[in-house]
N, C-alpha and C positions, 0 to 999 in steps of 0.2 A: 619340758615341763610335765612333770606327775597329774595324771588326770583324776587317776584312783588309788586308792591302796590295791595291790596286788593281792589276789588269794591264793593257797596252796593248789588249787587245781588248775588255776589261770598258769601259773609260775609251773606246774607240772606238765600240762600241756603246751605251753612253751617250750619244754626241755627235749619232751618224745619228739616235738614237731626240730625242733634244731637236729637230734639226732636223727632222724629217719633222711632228714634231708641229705647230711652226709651218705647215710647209707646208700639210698635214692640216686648220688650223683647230682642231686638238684643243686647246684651252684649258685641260679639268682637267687631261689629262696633261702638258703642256706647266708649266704654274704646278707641278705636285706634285716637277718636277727643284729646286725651289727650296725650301733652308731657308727657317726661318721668318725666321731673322734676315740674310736675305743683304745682300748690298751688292753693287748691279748700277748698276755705271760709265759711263757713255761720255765720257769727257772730249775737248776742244775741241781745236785750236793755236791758239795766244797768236799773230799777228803777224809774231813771229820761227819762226814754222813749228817751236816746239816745245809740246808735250802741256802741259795746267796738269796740275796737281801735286796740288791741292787740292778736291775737289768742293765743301769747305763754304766756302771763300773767293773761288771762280774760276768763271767759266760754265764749262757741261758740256752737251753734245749731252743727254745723258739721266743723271739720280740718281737712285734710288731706295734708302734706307738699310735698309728692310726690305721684307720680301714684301708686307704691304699695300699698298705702292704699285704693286708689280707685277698686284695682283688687282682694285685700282681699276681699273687700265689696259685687263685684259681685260672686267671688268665694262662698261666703255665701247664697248670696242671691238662687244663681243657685241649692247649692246642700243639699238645704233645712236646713242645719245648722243655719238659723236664723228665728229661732218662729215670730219674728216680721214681715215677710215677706212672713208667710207662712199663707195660701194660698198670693201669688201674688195677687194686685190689679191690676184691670184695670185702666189703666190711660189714661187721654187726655190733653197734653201740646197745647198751646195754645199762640202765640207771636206776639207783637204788639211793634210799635213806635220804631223801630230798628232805631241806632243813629250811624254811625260811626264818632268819637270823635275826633280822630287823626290817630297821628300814635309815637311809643316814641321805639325808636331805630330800631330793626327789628322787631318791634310788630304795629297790627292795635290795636288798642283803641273802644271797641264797647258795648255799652248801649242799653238795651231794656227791654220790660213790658213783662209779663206772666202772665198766670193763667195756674194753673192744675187742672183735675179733678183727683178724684182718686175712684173709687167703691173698695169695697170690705163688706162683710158681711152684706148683703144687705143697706149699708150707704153712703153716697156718701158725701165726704169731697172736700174744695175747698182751696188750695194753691195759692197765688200770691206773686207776688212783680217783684222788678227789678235785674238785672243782670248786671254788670261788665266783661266784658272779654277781654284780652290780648292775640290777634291770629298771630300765624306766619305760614310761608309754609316754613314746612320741606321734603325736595325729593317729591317737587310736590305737599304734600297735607297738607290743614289745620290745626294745633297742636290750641288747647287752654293751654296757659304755665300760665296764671293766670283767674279761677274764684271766683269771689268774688258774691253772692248771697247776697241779699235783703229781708228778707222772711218779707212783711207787715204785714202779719195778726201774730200775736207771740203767739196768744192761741192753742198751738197745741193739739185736742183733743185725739189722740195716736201717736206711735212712726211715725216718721218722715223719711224719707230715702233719697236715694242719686235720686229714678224715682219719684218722688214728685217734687220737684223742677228743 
């Protein structure tokens, strides 16, 4: 349930504090930006160089329908169970042009740019795009209950993870 309307600095500082935590490695705080029941997107381009439409019908860079799957992700990540993550990169998220949209029930409506960096194995790869997200205040603090990801660049040259973008 919405306590407040959200304002552009509450909803900005929200964003730096979500991204630093990736940077950070801070995993509890980082999972606790997320309701229980979120839905965290990355959908693919189809061919014809446009977005699918569908997660349950269409590949997806990344789905995840609720937070379990996000707390699996960092459970793996943490306890080295995923090669792909292992060694950890260094990352630097990076956010611009923060848009709040609306507002559509008890949710804000909020749009904005990124770039990541990400080092790891002496190489340093560069993520962007924009973001979609659907915020409420739950007992006081920030829930993301929907992100929907943009990833522009779609040549990813290795695996991909949830602190990349």
């Amino acid at each position: 349930m919405t306590e407040m309307t959200l304002s552009y600095e509450q909803v900005r500082d929200f964003l730096y504090a979500e991204a630093r935590f990736l940077d950070d490695k801070q995993w509890d705080e980082w999972i606790e930006c997320y309701a229980k029941e979120v839905e965290f997107w990355v959908p693919s381009w189809d061919d014809d160089g446009t977005l699918v439409t569908d997660p349950h019908s269409e590949i997806s860079l990344m789905y995840y329908a609720h937070r379990d799957g996000l707390e699996d992700r960092i459970f793996r990540i943490r306890t080295e169970k995923s090669t792909a993550s292992t060694p950890q990169p260094r990352t630097s998220h990076n956010i611009s042009n923060i848009e709040i949209l609306g507002e559509e029930g008890d949710a804000t409506l909020v749009r904005f740019n990124w770039a990541t960096f990400s080092h790891r194995y002496k190489a340093t790869h560069t993520f962007f795009g924009t973001s979609f997200y659907k915020i409420v205040t739950e007992d006081g603090k920030l829930k993301i209950t929907n992100k929907k990801v943009i990833l522009k660049d779609d040549y990813i040259p290795h695996v991909m993870d949830v602190y990349h973008i």
